[in-house]
TISE-652336 format. One line per 8 residues: for each residue x, y, z of C-alpha. Coordinates in nm, 4 decimals, always signed. Layout:
<atoms>
X/Y/Z | ...
</atoms>
This chain:
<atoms>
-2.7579/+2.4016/+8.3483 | -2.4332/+2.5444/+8.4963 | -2.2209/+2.7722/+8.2634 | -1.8454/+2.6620/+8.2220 | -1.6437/+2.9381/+8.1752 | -1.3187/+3.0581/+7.9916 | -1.0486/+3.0969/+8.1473 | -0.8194/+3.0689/+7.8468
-0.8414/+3.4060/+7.6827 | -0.5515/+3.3247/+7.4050 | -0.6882/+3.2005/+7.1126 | -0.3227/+3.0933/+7.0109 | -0.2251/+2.7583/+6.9204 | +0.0276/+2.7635/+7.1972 | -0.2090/+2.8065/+7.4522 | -0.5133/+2.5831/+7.2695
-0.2297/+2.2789/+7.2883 | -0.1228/+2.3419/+7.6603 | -0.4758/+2.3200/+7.7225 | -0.5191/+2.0140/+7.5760 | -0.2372/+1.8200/+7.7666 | -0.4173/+1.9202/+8.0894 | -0.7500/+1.6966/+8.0351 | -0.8534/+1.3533/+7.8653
-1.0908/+1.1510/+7.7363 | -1.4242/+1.2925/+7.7765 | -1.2682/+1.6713/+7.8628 | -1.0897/+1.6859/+7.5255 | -1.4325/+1.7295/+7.3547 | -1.5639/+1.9746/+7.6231 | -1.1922/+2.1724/+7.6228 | -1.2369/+2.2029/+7.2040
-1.6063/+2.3113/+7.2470 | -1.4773/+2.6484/+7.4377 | -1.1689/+2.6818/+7.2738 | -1.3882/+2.6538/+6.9340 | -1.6402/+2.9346/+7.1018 | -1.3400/+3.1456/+7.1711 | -1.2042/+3.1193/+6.8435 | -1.5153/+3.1665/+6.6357
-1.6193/+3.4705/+6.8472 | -1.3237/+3.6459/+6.9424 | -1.1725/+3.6406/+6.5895 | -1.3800/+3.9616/+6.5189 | -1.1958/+4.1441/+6.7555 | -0.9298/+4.3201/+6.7272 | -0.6426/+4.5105/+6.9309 | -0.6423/+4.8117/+6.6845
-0.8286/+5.1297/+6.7262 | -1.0701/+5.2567/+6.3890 | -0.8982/+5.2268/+6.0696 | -0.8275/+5.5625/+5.9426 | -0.9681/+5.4664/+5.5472 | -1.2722/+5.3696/+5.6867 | -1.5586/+5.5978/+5.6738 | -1.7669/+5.7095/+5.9390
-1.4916/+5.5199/+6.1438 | -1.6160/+5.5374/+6.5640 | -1.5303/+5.3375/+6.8771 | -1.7983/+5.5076/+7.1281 | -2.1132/+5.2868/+7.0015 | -2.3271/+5.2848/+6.6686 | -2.3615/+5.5184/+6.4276 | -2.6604/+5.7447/+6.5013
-2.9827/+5.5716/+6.3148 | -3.0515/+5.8047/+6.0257 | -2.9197/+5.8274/+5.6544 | -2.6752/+6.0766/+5.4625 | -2.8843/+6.0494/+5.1463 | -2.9837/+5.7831/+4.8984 | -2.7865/+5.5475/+4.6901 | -2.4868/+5.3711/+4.6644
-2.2017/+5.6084/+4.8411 | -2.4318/+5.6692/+5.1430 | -2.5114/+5.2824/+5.1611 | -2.1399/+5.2719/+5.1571 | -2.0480/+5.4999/+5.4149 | -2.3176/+5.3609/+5.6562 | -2.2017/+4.9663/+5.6024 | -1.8173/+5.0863/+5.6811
-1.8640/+5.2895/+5.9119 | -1.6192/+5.0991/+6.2054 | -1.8131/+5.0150/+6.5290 | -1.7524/+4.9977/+6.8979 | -1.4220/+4.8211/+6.8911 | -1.3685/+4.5764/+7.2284 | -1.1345/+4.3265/+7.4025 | -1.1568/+3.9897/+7.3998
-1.2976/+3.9296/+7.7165 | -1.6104/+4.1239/+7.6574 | -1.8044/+3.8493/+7.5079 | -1.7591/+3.6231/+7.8189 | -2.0285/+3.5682/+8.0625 | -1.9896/+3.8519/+8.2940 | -2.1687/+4.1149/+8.5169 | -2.4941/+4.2770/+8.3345
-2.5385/+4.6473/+8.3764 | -2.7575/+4.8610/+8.5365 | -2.8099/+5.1137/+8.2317 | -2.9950/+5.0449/+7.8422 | -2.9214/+5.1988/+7.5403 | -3.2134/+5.3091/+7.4809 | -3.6066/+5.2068/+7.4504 | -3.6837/+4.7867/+7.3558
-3.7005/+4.7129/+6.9857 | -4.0564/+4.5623/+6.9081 | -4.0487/+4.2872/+6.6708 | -4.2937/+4.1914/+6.4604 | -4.3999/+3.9001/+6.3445 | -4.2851/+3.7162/+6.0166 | -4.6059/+3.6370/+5.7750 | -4.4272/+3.3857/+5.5827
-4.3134/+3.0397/+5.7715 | -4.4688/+2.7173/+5.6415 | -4.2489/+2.6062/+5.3914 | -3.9281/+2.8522/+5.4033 | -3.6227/+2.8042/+5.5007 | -3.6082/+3.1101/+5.6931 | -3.9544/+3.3116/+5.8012 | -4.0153/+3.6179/+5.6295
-4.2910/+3.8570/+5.5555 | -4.2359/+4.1183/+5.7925 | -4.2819/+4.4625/+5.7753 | -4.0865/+4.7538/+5.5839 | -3.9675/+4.9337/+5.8727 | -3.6210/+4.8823/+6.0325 | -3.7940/+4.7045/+6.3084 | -3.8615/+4.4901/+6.0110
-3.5536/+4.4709/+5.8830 | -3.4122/+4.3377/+6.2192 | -3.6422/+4.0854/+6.2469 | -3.5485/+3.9131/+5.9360 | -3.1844/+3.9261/+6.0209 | -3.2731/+3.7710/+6.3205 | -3.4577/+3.4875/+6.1443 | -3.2040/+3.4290/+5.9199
-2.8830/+3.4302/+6.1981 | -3.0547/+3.2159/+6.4251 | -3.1312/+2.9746/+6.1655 | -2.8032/+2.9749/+6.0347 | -2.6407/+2.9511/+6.3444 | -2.7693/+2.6375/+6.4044 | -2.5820/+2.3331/+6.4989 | -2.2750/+2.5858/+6.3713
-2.2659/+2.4508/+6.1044 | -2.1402/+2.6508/+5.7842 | -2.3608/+2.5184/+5.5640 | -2.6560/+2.5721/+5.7521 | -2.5420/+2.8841/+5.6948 | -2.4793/+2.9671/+5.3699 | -2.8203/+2.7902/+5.2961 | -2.9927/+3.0025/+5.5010
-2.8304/+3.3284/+5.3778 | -2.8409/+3.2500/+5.0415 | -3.2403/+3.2331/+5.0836 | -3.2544/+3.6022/+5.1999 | -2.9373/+3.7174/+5.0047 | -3.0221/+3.9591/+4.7035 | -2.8903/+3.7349/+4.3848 | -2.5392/+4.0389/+4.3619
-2.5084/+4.0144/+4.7287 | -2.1359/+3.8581/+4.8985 | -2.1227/+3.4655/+4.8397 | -2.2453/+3.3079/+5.2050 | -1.8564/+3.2523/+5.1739 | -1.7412/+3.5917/+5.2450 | -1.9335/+3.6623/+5.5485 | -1.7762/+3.6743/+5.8521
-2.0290/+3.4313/+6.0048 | -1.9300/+3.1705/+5.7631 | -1.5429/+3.1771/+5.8974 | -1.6538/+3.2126/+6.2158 | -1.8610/+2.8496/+6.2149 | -1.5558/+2.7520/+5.9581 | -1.3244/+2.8108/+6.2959 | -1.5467/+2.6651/+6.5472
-1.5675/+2.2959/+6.3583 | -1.1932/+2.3285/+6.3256 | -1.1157/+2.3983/+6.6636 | -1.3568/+2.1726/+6.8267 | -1.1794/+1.8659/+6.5672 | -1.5143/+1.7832/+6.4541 | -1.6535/+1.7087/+6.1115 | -1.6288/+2.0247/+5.8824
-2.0138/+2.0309/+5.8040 | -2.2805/+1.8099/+5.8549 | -2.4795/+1.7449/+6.2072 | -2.3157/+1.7153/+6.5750 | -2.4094/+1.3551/+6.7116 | -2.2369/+1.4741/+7.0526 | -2.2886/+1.8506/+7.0877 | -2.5963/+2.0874/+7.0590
-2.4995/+2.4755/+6.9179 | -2.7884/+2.7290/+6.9269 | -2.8088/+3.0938/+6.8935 | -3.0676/+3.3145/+7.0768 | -3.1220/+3.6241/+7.0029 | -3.1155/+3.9372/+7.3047 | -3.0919/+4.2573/+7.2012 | -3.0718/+4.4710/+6.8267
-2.9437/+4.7696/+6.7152 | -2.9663/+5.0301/+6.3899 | -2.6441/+5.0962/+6.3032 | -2.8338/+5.3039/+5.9956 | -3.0402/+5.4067/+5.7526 | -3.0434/+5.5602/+5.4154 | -3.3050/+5.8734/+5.3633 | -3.5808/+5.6739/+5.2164
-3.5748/+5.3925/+5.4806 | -3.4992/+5.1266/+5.1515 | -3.1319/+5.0436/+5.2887 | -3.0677/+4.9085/+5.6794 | -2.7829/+4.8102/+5.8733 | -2.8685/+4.5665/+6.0810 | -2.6873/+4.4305/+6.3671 | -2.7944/+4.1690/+6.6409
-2.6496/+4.0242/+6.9751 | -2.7318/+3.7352/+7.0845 | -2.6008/+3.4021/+7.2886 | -2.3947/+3.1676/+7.1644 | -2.4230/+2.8433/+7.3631 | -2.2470/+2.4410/+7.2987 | -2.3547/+2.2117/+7.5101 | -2.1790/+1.8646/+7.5386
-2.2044/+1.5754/+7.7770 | -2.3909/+1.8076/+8.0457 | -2.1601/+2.1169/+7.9925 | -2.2168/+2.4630/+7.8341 | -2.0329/+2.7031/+7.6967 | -2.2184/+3.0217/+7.6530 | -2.0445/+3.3511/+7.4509 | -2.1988/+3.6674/+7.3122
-2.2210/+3.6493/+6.9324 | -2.3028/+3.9595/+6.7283 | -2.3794/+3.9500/+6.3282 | -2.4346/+4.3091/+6.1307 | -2.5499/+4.3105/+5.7433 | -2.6806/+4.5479/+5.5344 | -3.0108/+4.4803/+5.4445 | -3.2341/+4.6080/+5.1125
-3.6255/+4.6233/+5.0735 | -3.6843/+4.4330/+4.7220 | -4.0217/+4.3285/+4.5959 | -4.2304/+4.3545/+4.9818 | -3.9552/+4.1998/+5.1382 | -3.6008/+4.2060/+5.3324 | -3.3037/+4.1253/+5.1222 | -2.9445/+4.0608/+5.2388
-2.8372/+4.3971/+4.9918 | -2.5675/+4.3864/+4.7559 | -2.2839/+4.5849/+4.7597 | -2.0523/+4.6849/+5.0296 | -2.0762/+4.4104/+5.3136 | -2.1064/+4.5479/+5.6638 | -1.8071/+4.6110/+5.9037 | -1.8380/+4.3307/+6.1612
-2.0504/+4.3428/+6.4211 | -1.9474/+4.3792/+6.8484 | -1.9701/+4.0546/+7.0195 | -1.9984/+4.1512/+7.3583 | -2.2056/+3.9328/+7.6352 | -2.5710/+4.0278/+7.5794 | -2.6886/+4.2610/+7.8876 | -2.3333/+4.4263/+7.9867
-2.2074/+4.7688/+7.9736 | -2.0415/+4.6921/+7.6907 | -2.3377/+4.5743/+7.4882 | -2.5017/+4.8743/+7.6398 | -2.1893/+5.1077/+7.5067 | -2.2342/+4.9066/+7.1740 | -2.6100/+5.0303/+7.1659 | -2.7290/+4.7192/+7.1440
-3.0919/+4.7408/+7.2798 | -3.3123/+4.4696/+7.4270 | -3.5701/+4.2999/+7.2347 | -3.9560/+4.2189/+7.2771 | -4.2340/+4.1026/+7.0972
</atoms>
């Protein structure tokens, strides 16, 4: 299917409302499907450069992939630590790049999937770790819907960890059913919203491999009435090994992650890394 693009890159209700006076009847829902894309995903951007209270603060990619210790400060410094910040434009569909970030990520696969809500089992390795986040954003992201999501979190979350509530995934599928004017949760009788995950990176890891800060890219697509609307979507979290098993961690949430489209030099500056199985 053909790929509409954006050529609206304010996500301003000024420009939203001009927009809107340009099309009817059928093109009003398509119009609110990319605005909603826009706003969901470029609302974790921002113009500013690393915020100097922020530890570990860097805008030239992730944070290398080992730990500064054990416990609670270095799980701290390695969830705020500030990543690649980019323009809004990034996340459109654009030219992919020539270059990687580095070797795949193998996956492995989850033990546990008859009968959860979101498949688990997988290993204790960051590889692992990754995987689960995976499981649990593409599930969640499903049909954008924010109660999908906090359903779907709240199965991984450890019981201290931020309310589905607080994540920035949560307003971001809070923004997109505002935008697009459609019910607030619930299913889409005249739209389809998937996630599919591309590419994976480490932001961290403390010494004894317990702790992970996951992020994953992947696309966001809308389809309605025979049109799509495709945007990179990125989602970081810290994540905790409890009991054999990945755990959304408690404590300090994760700065958000880079959206960029899945494949380009910025995803490649992000060191984002492609996936396989």
């Amino acid at each position: 299917m053909a790929r509409l693009m954006n050529t609206d890159r304010t996500p301003g209700g000024g420009s939203r409302r001009r927009a809107l006076l340009i099309l009817g009847g059928a093109g009003l829902l398509v119009l609110a499907l990319l605005v909603g894309v826009v706003v969901s995903v470029t609302s974790m951007f921002t113009s500013d450069g690393p915020t100097p209270s922020d530890p570990g603060s860097s805008t030239s990619g992730a944070v290398p992939e080992t730990g500064a210790g054990n416990g609670p400060e270095a799980e701290k410094a390695l969830a705020h630590a500030q990543m690649l910040v980019l323009p809004e434009a990034a996340s459109q569909p654009h030219a992919l790049s020539t270059r990687t970030a580095g070797d795949p990520i193998t996956l492995p696969e989850p033990t546990r999937v008859v009968g959860e809500r979101v498949a688990g089992g997988f290993p204790d390795s960051p590889e692992g770790a990754i995987a689960q986040l995976i499981e649990l954003t593409r599930t969640g992201l499903a049909g954008a819907d924010p109660q999908t999501w906090a359903q779907a979190y709240s199965a991984v979350a450890e019981p201290d960890a931020a309310a589905p509530e607080a994540t920035k995934a949560y307003d971001d599928l809070v923004g997109f059913r505002r935008a697009a004017n459609v019910r607030p949760t619930g299913p889409l009788s005249q739209m389809n919203v998937s996630w599919a995950p591309t590419s994976a990176l480490v932001k961290g890891s403390t010494d004894d491999g317990s702790y992970v800060v996951g992020c994953v890219l992947g696309e966001f697509v809308a389809e309605a009435r025979g049109r799509v609307v495709t945007a990179g979507f990125g989602n970081c979290l810290p994540m905790r090994r409890v009991d054999n098993e990945w755990r959304v961690a408690s404590g300090t949430t994760a700065f958000p992650a880079p959206s960029p489209w899945p494949g380009s030099d910025e995803a490649v500056a992000a060191g984002y890394r492609e996936l396989q199985r």
